[in-house]
Chimera marker file (.cmm) of the C-alpha trace (Angstrom):
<marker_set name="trace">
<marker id="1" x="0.000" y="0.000" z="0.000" r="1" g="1" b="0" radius="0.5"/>
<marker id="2" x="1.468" y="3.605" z="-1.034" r="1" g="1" b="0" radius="0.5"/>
<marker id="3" x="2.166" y="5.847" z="1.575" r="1" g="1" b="0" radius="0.5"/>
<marker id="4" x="-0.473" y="8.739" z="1.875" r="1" g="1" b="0" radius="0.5"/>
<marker id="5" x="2.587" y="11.267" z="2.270" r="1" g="1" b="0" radius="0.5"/>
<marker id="6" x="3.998" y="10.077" z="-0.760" r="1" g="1" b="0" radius="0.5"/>
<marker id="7" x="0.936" y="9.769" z="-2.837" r="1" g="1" b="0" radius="0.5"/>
<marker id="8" x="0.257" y="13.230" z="-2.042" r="1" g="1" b="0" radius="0.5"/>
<marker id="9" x="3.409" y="14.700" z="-2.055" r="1" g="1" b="0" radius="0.5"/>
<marker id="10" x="3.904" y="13.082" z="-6.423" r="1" g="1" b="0" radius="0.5"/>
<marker id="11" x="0.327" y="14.293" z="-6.829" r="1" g="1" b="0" radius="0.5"/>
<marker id="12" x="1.245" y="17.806" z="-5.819" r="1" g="1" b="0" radius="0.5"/>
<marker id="13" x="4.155" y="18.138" z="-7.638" r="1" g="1" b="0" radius="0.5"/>
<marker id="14" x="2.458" y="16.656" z="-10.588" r="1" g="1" b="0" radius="0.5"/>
<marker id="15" x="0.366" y="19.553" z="-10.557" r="1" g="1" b="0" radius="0.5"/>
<marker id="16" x="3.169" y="22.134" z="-10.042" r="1" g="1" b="0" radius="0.5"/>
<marker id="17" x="5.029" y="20.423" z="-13.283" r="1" g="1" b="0" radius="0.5"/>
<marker id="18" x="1.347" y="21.271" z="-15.382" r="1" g="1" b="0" radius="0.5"/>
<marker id="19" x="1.347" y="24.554" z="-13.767" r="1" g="1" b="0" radius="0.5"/>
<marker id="20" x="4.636" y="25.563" z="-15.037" r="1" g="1" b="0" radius="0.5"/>
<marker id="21" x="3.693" y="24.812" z="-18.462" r="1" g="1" b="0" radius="0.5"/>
<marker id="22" x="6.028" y="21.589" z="-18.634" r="1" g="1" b="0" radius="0.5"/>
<marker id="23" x="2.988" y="19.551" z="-19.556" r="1" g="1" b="0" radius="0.5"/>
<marker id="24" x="4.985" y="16.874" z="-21.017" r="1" g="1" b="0" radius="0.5"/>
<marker id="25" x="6.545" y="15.698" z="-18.097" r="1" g="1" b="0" radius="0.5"/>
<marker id="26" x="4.844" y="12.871" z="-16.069" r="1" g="1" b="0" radius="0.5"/>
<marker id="27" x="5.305" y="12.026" z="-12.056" r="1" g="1" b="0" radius="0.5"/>
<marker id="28" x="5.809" y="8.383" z="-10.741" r="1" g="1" b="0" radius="0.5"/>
<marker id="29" x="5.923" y="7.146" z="-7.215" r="1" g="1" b="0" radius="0.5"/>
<marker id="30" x="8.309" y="3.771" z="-6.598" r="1" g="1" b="0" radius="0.5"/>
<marker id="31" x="9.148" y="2.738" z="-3.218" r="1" g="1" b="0" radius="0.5"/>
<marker id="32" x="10.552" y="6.115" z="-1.345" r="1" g="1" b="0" radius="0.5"/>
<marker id="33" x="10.702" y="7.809" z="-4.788" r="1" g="1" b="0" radius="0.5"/>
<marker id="34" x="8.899" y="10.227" z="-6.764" r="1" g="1" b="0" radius="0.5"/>
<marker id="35" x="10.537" y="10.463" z="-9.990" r="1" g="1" b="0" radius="0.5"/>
<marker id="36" x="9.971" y="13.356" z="-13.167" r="1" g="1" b="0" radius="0.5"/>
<marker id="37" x="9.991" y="11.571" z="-16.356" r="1" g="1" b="0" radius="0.5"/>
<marker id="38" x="8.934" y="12.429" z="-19.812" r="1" g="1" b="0" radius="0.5"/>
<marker id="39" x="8.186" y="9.780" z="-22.620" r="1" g="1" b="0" radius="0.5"/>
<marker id="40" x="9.970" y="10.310" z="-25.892" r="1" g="1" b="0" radius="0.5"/>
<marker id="41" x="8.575" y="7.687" z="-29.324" r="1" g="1" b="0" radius="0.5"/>
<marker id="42" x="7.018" y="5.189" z="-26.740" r="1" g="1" b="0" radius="0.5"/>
<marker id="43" x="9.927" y="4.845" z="-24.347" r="1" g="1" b="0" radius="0.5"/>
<marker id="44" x="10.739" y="6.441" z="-20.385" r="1" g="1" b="0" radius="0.5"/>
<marker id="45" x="13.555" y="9.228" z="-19.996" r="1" g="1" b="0" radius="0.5"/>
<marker id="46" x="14.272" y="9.602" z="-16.612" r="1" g="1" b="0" radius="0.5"/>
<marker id="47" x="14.989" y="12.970" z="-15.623" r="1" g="1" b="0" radius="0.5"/>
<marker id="48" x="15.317" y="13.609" z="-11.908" r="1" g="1" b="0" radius="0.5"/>
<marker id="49" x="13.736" y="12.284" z="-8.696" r="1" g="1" b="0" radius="0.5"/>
<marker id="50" x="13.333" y="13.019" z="-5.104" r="1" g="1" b="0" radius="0.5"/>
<marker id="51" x="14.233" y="9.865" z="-2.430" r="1" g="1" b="0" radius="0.5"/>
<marker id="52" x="12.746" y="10.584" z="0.339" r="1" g="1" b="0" radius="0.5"/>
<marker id="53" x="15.344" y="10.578" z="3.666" r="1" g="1" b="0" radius="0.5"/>
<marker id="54" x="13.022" y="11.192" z="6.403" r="1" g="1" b="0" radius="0.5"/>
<marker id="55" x="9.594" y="12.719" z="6.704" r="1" g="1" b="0" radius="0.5"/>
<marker id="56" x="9.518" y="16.023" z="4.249" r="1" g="1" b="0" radius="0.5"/>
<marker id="57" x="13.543" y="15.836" z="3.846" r="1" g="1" b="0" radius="0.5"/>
<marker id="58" x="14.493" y="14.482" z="0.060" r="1" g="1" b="0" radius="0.5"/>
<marker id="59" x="18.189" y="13.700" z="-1.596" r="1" g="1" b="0" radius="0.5"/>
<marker id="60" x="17.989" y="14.734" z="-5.549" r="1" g="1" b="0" radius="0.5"/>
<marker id="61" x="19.127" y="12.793" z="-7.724" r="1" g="1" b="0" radius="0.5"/>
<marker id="62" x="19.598" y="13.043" z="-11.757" r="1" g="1" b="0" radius="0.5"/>
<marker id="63" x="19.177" y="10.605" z="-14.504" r="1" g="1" b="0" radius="0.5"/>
<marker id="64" x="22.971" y="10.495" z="-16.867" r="1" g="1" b="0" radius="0.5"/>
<marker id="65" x="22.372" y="9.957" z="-20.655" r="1" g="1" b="0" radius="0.5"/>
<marker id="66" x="21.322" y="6.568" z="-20.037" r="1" g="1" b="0" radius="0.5"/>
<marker id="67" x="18.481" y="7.309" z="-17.604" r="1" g="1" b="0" radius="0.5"/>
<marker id="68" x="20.049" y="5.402" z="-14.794" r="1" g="1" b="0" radius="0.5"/>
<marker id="69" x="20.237" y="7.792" z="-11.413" r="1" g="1" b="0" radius="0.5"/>
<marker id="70" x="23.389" y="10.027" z="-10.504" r="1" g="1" b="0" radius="0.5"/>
<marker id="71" x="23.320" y="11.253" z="-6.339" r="1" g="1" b="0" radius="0.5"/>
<marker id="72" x="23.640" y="14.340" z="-5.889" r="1" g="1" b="0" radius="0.5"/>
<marker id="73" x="24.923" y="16.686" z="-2.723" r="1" g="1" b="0" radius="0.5"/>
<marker id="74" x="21.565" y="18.099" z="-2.712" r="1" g="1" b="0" radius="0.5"/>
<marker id="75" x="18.872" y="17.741" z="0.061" r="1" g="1" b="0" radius="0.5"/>
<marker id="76" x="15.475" y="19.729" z="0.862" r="1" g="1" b="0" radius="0.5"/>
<marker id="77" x="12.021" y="19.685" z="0.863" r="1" g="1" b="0" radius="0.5"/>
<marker id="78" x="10.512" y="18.426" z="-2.825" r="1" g="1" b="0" radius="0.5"/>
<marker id="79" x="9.560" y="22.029" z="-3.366" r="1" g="1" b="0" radius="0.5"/>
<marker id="80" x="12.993" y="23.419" z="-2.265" r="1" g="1" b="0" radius="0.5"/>
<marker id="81" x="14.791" y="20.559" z="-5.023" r="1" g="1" b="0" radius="0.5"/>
<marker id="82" x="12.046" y="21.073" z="-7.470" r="1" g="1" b="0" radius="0.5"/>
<marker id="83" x="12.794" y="25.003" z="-7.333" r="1" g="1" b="0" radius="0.5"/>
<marker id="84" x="16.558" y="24.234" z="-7.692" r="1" g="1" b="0" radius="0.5"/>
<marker id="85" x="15.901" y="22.025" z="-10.657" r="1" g="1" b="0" radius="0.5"/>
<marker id="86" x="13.922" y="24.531" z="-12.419" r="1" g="1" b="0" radius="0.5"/>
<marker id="87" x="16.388" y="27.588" z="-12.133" r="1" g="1" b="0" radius="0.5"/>
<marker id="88" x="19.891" y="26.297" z="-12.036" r="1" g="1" b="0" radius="0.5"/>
<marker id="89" x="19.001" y="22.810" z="-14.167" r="1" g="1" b="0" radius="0.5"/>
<marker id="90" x="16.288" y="23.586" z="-15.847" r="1" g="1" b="0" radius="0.5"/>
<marker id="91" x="17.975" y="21.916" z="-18.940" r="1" g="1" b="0" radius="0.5"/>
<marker id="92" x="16.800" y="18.966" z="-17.253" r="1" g="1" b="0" radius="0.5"/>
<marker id="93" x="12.933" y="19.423" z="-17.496" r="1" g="1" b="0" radius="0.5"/>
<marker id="94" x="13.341" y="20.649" z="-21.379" r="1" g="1" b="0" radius="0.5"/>
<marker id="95" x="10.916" y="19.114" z="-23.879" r="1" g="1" b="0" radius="0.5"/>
<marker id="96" x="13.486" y="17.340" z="-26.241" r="1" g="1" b="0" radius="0.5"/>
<marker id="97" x="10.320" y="16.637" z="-28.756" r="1" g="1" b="0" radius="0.5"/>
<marker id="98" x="9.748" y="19.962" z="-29.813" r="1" g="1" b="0" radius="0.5"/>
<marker id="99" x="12.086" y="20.731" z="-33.325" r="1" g="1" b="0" radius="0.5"/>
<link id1="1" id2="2" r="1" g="1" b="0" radius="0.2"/>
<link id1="2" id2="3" r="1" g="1" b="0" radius="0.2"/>
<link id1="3" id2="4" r="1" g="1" b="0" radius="0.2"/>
<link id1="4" id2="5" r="1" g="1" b="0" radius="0.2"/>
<link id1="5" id2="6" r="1" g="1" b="0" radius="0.2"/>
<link id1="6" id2="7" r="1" g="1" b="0" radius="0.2"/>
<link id1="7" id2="8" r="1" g="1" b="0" radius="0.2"/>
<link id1="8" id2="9" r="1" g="1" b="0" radius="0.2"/>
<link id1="9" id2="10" r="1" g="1" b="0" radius="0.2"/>
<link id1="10" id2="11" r="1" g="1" b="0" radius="0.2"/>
<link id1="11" id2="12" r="1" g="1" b="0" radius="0.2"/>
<link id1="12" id2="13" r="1" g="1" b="0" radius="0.2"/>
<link id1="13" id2="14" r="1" g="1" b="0" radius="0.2"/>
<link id1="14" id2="15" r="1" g="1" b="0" radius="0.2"/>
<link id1="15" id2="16" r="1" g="1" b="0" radius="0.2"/>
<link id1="16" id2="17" r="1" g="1" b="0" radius="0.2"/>
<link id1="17" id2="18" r="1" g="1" b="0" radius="0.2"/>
<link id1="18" id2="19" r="1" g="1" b="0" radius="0.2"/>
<link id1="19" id2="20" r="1" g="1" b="0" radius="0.2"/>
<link id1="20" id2="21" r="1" g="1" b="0" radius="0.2"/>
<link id1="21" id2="22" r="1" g="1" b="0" radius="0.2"/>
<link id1="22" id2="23" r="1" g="1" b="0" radius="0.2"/>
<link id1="23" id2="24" r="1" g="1" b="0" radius="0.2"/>
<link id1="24" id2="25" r="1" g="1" b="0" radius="0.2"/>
<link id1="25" id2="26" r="1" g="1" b="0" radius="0.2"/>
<link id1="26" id2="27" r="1" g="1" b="0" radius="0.2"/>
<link id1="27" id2="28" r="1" g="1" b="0" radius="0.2"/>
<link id1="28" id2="29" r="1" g="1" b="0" radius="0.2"/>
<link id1="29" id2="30" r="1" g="1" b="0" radius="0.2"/>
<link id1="30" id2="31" r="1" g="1" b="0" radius="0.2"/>
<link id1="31" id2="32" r="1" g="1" b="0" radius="0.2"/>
<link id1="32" id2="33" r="1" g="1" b="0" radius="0.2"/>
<link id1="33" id2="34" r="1" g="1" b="0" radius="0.2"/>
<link id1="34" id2="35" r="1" g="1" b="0" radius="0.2"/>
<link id1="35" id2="36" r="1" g="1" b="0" radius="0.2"/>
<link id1="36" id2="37" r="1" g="1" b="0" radius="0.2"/>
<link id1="37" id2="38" r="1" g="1" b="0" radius="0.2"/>
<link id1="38" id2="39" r="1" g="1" b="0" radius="0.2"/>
<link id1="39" id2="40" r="1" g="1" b="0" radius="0.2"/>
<link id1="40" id2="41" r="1" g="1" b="0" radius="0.2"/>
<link id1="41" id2="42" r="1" g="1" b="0" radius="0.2"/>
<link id1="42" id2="43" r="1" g="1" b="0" radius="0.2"/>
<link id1="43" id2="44" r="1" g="1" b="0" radius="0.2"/>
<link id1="44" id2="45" r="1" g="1" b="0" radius="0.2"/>
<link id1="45" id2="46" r="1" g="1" b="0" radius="0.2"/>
<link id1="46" id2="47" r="1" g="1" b="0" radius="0.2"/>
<link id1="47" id2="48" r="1" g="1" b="0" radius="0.2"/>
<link id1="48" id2="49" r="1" g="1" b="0" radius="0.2"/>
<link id1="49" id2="50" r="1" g="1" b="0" radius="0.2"/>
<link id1="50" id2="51" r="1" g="1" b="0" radius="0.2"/>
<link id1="51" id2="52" r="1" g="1" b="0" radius="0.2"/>
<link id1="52" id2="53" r="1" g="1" b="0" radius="0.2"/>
<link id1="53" id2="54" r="1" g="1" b="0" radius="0.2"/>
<link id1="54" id2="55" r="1" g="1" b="0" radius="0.2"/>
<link id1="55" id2="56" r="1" g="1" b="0" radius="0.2"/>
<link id1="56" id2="57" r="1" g="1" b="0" radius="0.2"/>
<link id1="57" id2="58" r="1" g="1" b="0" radius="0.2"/>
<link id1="58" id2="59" r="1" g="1" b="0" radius="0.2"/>
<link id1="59" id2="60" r="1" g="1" b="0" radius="0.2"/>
<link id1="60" id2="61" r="1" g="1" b="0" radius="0.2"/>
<link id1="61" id2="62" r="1" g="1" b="0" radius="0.2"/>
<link id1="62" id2="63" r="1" g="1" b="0" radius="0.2"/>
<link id1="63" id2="64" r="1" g="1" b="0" radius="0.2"/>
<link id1="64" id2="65" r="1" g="1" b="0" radius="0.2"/>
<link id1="65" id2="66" r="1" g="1" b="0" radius="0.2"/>
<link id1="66" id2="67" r="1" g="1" b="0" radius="0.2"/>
<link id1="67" id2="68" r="1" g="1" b="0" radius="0.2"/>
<link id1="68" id2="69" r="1" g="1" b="0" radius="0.2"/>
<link id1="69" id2="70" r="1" g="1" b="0" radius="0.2"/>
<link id1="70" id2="71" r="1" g="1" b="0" radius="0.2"/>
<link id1="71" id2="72" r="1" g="1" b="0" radius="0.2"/>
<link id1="72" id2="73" r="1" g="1" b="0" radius="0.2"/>
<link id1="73" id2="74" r="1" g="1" b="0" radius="0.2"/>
<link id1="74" id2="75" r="1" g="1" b="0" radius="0.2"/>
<link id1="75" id2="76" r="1" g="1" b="0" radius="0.2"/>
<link id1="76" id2="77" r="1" g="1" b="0" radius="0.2"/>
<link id1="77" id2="78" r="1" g="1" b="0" radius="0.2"/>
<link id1="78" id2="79" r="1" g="1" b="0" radius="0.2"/>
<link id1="79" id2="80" r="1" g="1" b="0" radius="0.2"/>
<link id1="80" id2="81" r="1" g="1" b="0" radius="0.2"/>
<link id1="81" id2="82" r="1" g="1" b="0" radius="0.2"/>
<link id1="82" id2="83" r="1" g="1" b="0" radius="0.2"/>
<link id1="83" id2="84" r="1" g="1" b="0" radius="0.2"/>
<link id1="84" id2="85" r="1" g="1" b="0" radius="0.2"/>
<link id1="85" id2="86" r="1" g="1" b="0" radius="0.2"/>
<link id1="86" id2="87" r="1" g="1" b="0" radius="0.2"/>
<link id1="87" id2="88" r="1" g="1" b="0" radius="0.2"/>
<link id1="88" id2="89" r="1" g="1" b="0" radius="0.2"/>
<link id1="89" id2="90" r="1" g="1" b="0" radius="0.2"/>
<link id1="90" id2="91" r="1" g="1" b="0" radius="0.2"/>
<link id1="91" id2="92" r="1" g="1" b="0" radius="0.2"/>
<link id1="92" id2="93" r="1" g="1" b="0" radius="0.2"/>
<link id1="93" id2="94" r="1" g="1" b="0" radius="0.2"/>
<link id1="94" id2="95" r="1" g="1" b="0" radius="0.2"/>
<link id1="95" id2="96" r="1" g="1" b="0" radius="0.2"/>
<link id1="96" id2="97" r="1" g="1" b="0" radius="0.2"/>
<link id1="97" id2="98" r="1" g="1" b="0" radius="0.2"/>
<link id1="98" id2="99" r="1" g="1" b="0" radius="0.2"/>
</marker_set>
């Protein structure tokens, strides 16, 4: 059974991802997880996700070209990492379909 934290907390930031306009990104909850993801000619790019450490405190991590996860130094709240994602990696969230 999901944790209700958890389900809430990828449901919330699913919203926030729509609300930015980066409508072609999709949220997925695995485990302690919540990962961003986009889906690119029937297939899953990873992009970055949020392992949860204790309670509201998450580690980042990032997806390398192969879309297998990278740690990362960084730790925070989803919407603290999700902020930092968006301004100083935003290259991360980018729709790679559009020409």
């Amino acid at each position: 059974m999901p944790d209700q934290l958890l389900d809430s907390l990828n449901h919330a930031l699913s919203i926030k991802l729509k609300d930015a306009g980066l409508t072609h990104l999709k949220t997925a909850l695995r485990g302690k997880n919540i990962s961003i993801y986009s889906e690119f000619e029937g297939s899953r790019e990873n992009r970055c996700r949020f392992s949860q450490i204790s309670g509201l405190n998450f580690a980042l991590g990032m997806a390398d070209h192969n879309g297998k996860w990278e740690y990362t130094p960084f730790e925070g709240t989803i919407d603290e990492l999700l902020e930092m994602v968006m301004t100083q990696f935003n290259w991360v969230l980018s729709d790679y379909s559009i020409d």
